[in-house]
N, C-alpha and C positions, 0 to 999 in steps of 0.2 A: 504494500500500500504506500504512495508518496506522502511526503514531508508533510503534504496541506492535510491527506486523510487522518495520520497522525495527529498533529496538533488538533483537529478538529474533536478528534476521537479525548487526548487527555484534558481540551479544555473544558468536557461532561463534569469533570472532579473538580475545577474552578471552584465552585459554591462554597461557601463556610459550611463549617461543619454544623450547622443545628441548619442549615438552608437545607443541605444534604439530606436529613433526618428530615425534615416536613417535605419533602420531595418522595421521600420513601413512600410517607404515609398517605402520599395525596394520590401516589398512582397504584398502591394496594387500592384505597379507595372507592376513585374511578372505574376502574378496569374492572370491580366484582359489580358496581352497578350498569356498568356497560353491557358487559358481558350474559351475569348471571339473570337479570331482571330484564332482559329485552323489552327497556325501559327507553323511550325517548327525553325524558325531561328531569331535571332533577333539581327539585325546589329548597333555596335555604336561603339561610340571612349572608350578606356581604356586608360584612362592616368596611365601609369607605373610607379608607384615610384623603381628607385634601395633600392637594399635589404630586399624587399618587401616579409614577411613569404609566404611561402608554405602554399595553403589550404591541409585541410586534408583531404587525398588522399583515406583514410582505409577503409572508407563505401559508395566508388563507384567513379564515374566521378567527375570532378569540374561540378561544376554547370555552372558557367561562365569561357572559356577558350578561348586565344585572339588567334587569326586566322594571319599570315602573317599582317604584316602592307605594304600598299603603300606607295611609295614615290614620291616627285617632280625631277626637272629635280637637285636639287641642293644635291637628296639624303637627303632631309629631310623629314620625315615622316608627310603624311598626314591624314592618319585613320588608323583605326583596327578596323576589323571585331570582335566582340567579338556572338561566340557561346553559345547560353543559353538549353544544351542540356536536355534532356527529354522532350522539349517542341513540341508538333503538330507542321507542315512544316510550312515554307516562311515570313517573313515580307523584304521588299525592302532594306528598308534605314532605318536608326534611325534618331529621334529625337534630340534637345537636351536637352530635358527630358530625353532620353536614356543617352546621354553624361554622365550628369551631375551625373547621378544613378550610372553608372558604373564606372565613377572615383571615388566617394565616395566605391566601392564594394575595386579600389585596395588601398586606403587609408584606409578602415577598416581594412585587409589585414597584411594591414604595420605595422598601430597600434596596431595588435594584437587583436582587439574588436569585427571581425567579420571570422567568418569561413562557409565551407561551411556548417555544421550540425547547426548552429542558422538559417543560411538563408533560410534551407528548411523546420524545423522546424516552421518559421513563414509560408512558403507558404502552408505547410498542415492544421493550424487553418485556412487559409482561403478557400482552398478548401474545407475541411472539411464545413468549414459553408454555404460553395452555393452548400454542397447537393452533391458534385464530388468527394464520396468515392473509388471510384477505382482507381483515379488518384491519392488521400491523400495517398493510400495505399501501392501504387508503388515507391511513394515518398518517403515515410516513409523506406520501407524497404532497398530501395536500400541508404538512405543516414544519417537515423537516425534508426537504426536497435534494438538500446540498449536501444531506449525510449521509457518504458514498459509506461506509461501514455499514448502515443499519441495512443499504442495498444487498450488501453483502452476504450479510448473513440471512436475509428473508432466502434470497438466491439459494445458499446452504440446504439451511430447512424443509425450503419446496423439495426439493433435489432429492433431501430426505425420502419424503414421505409422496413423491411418483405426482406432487403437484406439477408438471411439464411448465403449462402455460403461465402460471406465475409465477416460477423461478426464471423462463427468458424477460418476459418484461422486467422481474428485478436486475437481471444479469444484465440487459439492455440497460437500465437505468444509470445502474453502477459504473458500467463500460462511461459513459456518455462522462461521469464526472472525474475523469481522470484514468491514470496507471491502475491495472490490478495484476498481481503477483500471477505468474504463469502457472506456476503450479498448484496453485486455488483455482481457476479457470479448467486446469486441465480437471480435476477431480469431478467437476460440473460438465463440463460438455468440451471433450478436445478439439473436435471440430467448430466450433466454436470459436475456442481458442484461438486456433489456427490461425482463420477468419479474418479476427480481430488482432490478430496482428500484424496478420496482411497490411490491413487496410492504417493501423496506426504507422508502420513502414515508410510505405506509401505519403502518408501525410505528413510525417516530421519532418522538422529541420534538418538540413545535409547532417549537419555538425551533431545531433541527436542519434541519428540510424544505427551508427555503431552499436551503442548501448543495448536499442531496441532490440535490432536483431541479435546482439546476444542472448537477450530474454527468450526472446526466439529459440534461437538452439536450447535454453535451457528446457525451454516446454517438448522440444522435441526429444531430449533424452529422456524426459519423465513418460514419454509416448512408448521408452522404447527404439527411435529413427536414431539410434546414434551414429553414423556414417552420416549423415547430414546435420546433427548435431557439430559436430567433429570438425568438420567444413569450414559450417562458419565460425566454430572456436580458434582455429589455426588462423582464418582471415584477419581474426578481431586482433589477435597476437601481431599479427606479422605488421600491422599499423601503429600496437598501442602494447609493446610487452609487457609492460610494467600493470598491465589490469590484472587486477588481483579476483575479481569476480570471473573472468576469463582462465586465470590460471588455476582456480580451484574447479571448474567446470571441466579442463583437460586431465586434471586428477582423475575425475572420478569417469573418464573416458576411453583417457589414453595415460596410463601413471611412468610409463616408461618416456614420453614426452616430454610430459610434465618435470619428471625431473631433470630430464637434459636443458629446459626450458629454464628452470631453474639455478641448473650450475653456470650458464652462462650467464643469468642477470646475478650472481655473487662475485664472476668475472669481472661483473663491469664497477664492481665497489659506489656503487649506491648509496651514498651516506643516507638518503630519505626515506630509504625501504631495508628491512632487515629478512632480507632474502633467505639468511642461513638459517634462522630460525623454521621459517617456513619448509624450507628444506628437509632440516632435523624430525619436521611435524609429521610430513609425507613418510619420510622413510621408518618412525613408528608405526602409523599407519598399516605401513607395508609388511609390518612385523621382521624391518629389517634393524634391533635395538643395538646391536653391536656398532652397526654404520654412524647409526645417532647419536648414539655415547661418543664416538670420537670426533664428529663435527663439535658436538656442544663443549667438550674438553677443547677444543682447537679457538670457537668461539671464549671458552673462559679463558685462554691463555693471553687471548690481544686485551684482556682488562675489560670486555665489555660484559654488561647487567647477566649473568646470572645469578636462580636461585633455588632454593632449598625444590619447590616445586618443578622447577626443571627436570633435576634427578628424579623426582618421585614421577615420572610419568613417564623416563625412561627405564625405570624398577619395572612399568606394570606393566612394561612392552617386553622386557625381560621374562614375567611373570607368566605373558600371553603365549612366550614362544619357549615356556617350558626350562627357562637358563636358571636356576636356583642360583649359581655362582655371579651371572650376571646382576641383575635383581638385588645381590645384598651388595656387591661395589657400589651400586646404583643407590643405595639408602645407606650406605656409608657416606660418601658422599652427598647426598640432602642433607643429613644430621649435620657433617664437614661445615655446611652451609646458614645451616637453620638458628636462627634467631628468636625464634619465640618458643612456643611450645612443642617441641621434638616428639610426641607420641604416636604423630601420624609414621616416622619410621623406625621408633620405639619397641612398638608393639611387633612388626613382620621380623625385625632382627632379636626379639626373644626369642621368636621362633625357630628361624631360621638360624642363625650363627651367635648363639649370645656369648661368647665368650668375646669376638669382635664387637658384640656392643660395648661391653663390661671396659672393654682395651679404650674404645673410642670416647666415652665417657667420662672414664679415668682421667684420660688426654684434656677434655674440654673444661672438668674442673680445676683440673690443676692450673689453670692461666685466670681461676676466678670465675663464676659463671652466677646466674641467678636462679631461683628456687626451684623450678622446672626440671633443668637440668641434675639437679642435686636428688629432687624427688624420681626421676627417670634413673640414678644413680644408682640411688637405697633400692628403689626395685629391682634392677638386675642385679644389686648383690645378694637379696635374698630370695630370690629363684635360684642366683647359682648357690644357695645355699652359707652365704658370708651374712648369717644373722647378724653377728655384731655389730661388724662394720654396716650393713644396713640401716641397723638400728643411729649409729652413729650420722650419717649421710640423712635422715628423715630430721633427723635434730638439727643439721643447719639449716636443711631446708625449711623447716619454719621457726627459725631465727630470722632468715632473708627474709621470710613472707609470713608473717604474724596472724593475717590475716582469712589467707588458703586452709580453710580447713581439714582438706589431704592429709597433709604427712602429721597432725596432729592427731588424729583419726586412726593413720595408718601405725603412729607410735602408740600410738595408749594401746593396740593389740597388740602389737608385737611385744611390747617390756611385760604385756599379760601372759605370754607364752602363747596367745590363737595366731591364726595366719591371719595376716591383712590381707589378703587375697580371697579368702573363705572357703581353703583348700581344708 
């Protein structure tokens, strides 16, 4: 979905938060007397605030519009009819549940926090969810006409449930206000797709096409057509190599490409792209961890950003391709690295090699470290069995950290003679 669908989509949340909350409750509301009461009219009091904003008028009727008020013999008013049009015929009288709904409608009003395109915007998610697409649809167009999302998802739900005709007009609609992601299209109607990207092709700016028809090819490998996928990924390359949406689509096309494609933009030393990285990614991927561990050692050796996670992700490419020996170099090195809390490669090197923990550990405190490391300490020396010393390693560590109830916890069992482990 483009940058406008986006912002259009987070500025739903805009509201304050108690706006939020009477928005909730005004299209629960709504939508059960729309719905439930195949009700056209729904009568309650509007309390008016003077100089109360204008709803906006642009994308149809108000939603709620006040009717004559009565009055008593002293000419003081005693109701308003308040119209809630689009709704099915008749309800009698209001509540004051209604009351109370629709004075908050002309207080949100006042304040600015509710208009009419939020209020029907909430009542189509709720039609929408009890299955009442033709209603959401009518909704939608006639009062939020520019909210390509809400197209979106009627288009979905038809699609769902073998409604044809009104998932194209919605698909149709959506189409018309802008980009939609290929591969949401394709899930709806490929041919479709197709189509309609034809025809956007066609219509862009020279200087646009690129792009497009790479969406293009992407809808064509979700189709399956990869040999024409592939085409126009190699054209998009051969103009623009450095697209990085272009080189992750030759991944998953052609990976033997892709990395040749790759080693010559690290060739070119790119300072504005970090190509090795990307490289390192493919070739775990590839379940090739040996290749990757020594690019990313090669990249730590020129000084640049590695980190503890680095290693941990060439461990689990290790893990995938069955290297026990790889795998713990690989969380030796995270730990080597790791600055906060070391369990994530704590925990696989008890397993696996603890006496290289117990080695690496030893190493880390002894240059001073903080309570973490001290607590990841006392643990492996009392699995490997060095009660004492454990005992001893839980007591700095909350010394460091007073606060961590861990090794406080983990001491008061162990000087009891239980396992802190609950072995």
């Amino acid at each position: 979905m483009n940058g406008d669908a986006n912002e259009r989509r987070h500025s739903r949340f805009g509201l304050g938060f108690v706006g939020g909350l009477v928005l909730g409750a005004l299209a629960m509301f709504f939508a059960r007397e729309w719905i439930a009461s195949g009700m056209r009219e729904v009568v309650a009091r509007e309390t008016q605030v003077d100089g109360a904003a204008k709803p906006d008028a642009s994308h149809g009727p108000d939603l709620a519009v006040p009717v004559r008020a009565a009055t008593n013999d002293a000419g003081a008013e005693i109701d308003e009819r308040v119209q809630v049009k689009g709704a099915p015929s008749g309800v009698s009288a209001a509540t004051a549940a209604n009351d109370r709904l629709l004075e908050l409608i002309a207080r949100g009003r006042n304040e600015g926090w509710l208009q009419d395109q939020a209020l029907a915007e909430m009542l189509f998610w709720n039609l929408a969810s009890q299955g009442h697409l033709e209603e959401a649809w009518e909704l939608a167009l006639a009062y939020t006409p520019d909210q390509q999302h809400l197209f979106l998802n009627l288009a979905s739900q038809a699609h769902n449930v073998g409604a044809f005709a009104l998932r194209d007009k919605a698909l149709e609609r959506a189409l018309a206000l802008g980009w939609v992601d290929p591969s949401f299209l394709a899930q709806i109607d490929p041919a479709l797709a197709l189509t309609r990207f034809d025809q956007l092709v066609a219509a862009a700016d020279p200087s646009e096409r690129g792009a497009l028809r790479l969406g293009y090819a992407q809808l064509l490998a979700s189709l399956g057509r990869n040999d024409e996928a592939l085409a126009i990924t190699n054209q998009r390359l051969a103009t623009n190599p450095n697209d990085e949406a272009a080189l992750e689509l030759l991944s998953s096309l052609d990976v033997a490409a892709a990395e040749a494609h790759l080693r010559l933009l690290i060739d070119t030393h790119d300072p504005q792209n970090d190509w090795t990285r990307k490289l390192i990614d493919l070739l775990d991927r590839q379940g090739r961890p040996a290749e990757a561990a020594e690019w990313l050692a090669g990249l730590q050796a020129t000084g640049r950003p590695v980190y503890s996670g680095d290693w941990g992700e060439i461990a689990d490419a290790y893990v995938a391709a069955e290297d026990s020996e790889g795998a713990v170099d690989a969380w030796l090195e995270a730990l080597r690295l790791e600055d906060g809390d070391p369990d994530a490669w704590t925990g696989p090197l008890l397993a696996a090699a603890p006496q290289k923990l117990l080695a690496a550990l030893e190493a880390r405190v002894a240059t001073g470290e903080h309570d973490e490391f001290w607590g990841a300490l006392a643990d492996a020396r009392w699995i490997g069995g060095q009660k004492s010393a454990a005992i001893d390693a839980w007591k700095h560590a909350a010394a460091l950290d007073p606060g961590d109830g861990e090794w406080p916890n983990k001491l008061a069992l162990a000087e009891a003679g239980k396992d802190p482990f609950g072995g």
